[in-house]
C-alpha positions in Angstrom: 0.0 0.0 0.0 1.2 3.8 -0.7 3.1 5.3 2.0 0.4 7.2 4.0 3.1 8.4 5.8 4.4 10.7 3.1 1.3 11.8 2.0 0.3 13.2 5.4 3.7 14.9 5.4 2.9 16.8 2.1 -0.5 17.3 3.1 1.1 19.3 6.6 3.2 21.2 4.7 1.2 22.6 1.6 -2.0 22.4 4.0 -3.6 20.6 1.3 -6.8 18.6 3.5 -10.0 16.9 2.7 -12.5 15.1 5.5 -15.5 13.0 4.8 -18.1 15.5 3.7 -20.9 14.6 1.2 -21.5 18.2 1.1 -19.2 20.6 -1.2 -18.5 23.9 -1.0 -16.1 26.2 0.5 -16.5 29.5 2.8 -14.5 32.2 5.0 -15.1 31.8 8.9 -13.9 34.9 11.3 -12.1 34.3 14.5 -12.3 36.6 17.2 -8.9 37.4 18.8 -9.7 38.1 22.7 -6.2 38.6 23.4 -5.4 42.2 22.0 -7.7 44.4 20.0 -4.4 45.1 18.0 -3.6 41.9 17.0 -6.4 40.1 14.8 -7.2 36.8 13.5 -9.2 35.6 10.5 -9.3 32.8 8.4 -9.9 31.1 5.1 -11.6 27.6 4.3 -12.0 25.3 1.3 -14.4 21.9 1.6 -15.5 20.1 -1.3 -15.4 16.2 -3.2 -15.2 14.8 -6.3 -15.9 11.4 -7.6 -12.9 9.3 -9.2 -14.5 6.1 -9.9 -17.7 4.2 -9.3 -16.2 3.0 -6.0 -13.8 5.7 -4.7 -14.4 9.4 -3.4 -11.9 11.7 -2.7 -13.3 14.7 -0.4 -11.2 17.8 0.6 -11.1 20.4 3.4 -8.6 23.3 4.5 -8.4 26.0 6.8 -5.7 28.4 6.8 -5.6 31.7 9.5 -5.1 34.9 8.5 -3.0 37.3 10.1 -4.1 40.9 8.6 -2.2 42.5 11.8 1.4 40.3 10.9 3.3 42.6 8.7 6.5 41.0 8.5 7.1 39.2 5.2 9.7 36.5 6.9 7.5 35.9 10.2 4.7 35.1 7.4 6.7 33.0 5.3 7.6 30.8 8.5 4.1 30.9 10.0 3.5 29.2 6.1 6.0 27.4 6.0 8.2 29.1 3.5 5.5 27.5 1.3 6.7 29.5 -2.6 3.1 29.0 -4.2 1.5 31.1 -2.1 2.1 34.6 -3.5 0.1 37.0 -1.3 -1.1 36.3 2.4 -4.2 38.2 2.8 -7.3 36.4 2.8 -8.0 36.9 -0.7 -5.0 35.5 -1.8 -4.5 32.4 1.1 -8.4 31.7 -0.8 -7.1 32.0 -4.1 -4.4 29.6 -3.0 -6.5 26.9 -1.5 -9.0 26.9 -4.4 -5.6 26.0 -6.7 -4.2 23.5 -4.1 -7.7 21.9 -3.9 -7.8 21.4 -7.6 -4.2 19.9 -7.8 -5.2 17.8 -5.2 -7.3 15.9 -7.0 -5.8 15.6 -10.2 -2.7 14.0 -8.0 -5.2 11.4 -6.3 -6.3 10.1 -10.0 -3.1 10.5 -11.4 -0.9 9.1 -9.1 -2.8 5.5 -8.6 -4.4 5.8 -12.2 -2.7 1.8 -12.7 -4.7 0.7 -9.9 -7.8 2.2 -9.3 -10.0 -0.5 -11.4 -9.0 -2.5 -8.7 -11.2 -1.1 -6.4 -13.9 -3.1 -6.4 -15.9 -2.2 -2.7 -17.0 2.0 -2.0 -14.7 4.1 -0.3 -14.2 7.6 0.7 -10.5 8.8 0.5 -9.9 12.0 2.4 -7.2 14.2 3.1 -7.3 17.0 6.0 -5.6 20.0 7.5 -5.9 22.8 9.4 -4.3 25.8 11.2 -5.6 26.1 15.3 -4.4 29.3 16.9 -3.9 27.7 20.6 -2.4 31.0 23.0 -1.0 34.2 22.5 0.6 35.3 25.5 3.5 37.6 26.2 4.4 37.7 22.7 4.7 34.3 21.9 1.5 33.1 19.5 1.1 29.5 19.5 -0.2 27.7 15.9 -0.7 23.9 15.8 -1.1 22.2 12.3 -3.2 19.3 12.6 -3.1 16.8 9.6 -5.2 13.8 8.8 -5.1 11.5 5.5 -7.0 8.3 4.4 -6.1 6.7 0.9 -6.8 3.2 1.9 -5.8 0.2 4.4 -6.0 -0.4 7.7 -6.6 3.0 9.3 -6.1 6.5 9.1 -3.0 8.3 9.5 -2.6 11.8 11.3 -0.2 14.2 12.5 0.6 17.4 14.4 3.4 20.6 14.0 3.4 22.6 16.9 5.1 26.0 16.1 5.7 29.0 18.7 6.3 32.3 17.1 7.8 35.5 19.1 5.6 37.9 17.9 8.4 40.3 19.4 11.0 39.5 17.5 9.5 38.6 14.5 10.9 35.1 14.4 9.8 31.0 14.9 11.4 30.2 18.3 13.9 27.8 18.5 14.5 25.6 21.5 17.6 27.3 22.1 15.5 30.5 22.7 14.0 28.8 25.7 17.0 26.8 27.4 20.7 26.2 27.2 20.3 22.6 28.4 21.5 20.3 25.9 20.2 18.4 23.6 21.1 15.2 25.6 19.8 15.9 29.0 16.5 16.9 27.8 15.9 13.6 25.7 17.1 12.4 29.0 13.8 13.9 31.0 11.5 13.3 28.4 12.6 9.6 28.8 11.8 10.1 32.2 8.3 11.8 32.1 7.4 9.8 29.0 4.5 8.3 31.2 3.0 11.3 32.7 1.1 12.6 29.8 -1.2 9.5 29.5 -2.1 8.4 25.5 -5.6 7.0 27.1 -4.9 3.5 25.4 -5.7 0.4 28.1 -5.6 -3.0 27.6 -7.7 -5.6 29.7 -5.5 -5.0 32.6 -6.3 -1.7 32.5 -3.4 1.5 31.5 -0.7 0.9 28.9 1.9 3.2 30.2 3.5 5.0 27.4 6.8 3.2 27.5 5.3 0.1 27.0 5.0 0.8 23.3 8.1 3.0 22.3 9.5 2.5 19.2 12.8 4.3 20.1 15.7 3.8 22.1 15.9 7.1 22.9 13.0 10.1 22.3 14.5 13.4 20.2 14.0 16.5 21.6 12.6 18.0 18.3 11.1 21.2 17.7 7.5 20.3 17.6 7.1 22.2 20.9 4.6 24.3 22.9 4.9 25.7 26.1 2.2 27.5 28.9 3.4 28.6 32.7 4.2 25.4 33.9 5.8 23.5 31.7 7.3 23.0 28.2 5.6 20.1 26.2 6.9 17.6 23.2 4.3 16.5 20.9 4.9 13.7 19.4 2.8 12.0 16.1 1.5 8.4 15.9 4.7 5.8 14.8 7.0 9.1 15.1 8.3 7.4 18.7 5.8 4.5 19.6 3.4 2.4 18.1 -0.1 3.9 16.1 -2.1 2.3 19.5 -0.3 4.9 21.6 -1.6 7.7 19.6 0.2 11.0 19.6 2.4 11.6 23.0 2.8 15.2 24.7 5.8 15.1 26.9 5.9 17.7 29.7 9.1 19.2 31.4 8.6 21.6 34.0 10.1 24.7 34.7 11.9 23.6 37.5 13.5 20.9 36.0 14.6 23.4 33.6 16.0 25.5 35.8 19.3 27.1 36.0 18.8 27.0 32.3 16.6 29.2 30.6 17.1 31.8 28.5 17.0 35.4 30.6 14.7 37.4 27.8 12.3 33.9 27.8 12.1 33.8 31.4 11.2 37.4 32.2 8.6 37.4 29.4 6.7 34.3 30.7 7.4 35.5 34.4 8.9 32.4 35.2 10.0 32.4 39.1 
């Protein structure tokens, strides 16, 4: 079977999505920003579906936020993923840019598994999805996760998150080397260690599967699909990225504390960390 894998990847980073919607269309939805009356938030959506075959549907959805407040042309091209097709990032043109990556979307689908698709002989609904969730904006730092979902056949779906902190200040993604000056090794060291106190919710018949029990991985990365709030710095980590699909996608915490003695002196005055 296709790697779903890849596909998911792609679909994360061009924000190309599609759920299962009988229903097409597309519209604009306005978010309220309760944060700052300066600082606004809007975005953009596309849904729709087309038919391939007889037996196979392919539907399509994708939100993108608008920042009409973000004037900086490299903060934007980060928050997008340095992303070269889209030319302009008001709404108008992060619409005009969905519309085309909707279309292209489903002239891959048939073209890409045009040898095979005869062989689909029972009804199914293929779907790819994605979208932009403004989580905080606090102190400067604005908070995005990217939430991407895919189907194209087999045993289940696949999905996976990008969390992304930008300083709003400094017109910049942070870096993990913005927050601390720990390295690299004794953090993968305390994730290891608090791998099992941010529960997946899996169980077996004897109740909890801790964590651990299904890693994949020697030893878990400290990557830069973080988030943080005023108690602790989290890790996010997708399905088969550092344990089995069963376990579902991890968040690692690491408090402050265990932190401390190493954070940045700019990050730590911002968040008001004691």
């Amino acid at each position: 079977m296709r790697n779903t894998i890849a596909v998911l990847a792609l679909s994360l980073l061009t924000f190309t999505a599609c759920k299962k919607n009988e229903k097409a269309g597309t519209g604009i939805e306005k978010t309220e920003n309760k944060q700052s009356d300066e600082f606004v938030v809007d975005s953009v959506k596309v849904s729709d579906s087309t038919r391939i075959t007889d037996s196979l549907k392919v539907t399509y959805t994708s939100k993108l936020l608008v920042f009409p407040s973000i004037k900086d042309k490299k903060l934007l091209d980060s928050i997008y993923f340095h992303d070269d097709r889209i030319k302009d990032y008001s709404k108008a043109g992060l619409q005009a840019y969905l519309e085309n990556a909707k279309k292209n979307y489903f002239t891959s689908v048939k073209k890409d598994n045009e040898d095979w698709l005869s062989d689909i002989t029972y009804s199914q609904t293929w779907y790819s999805s994605s979208k932009m969730n403004l989580k905080s904006n606090t102190n400067g730092y604005m908070h995005i996760e990217y939430l991407s979902s895919a189907y194209i056949g087999g045993a289940h779906d696949e999905y996976g998150f990008s969390e992304r902190v930008f300083d709003l200040k400094n017109n910049k993604k942070l870096e993990l080397k913005d927050i601390t000056s720990m390295p690299k090794n004794k953090i993968e060291a305390l994730l290891m260690k608090n791998i099992n106190t941010i529960k997946s919710g899996t169980t077996d018949q004897n109740g909890e599967v801790k964590n651990s029990e299904m890693l994949l991985v020697d030893k878990i990365p400290a990557s830069d699909n973080f988030y943080f709030d005023d108690k602790n710095l989290y890790f996010h980590y997708s399905p088969y990225e550092i344990a089995a699909f069963a376990a579902g996608d991890i968040v690692i915490p690491i408090s402050w504390d265990e932190l401390n003695g190493s954070l940045n002196a700019e990050f730590k005055e911002r968040m008001k960390i004691k």
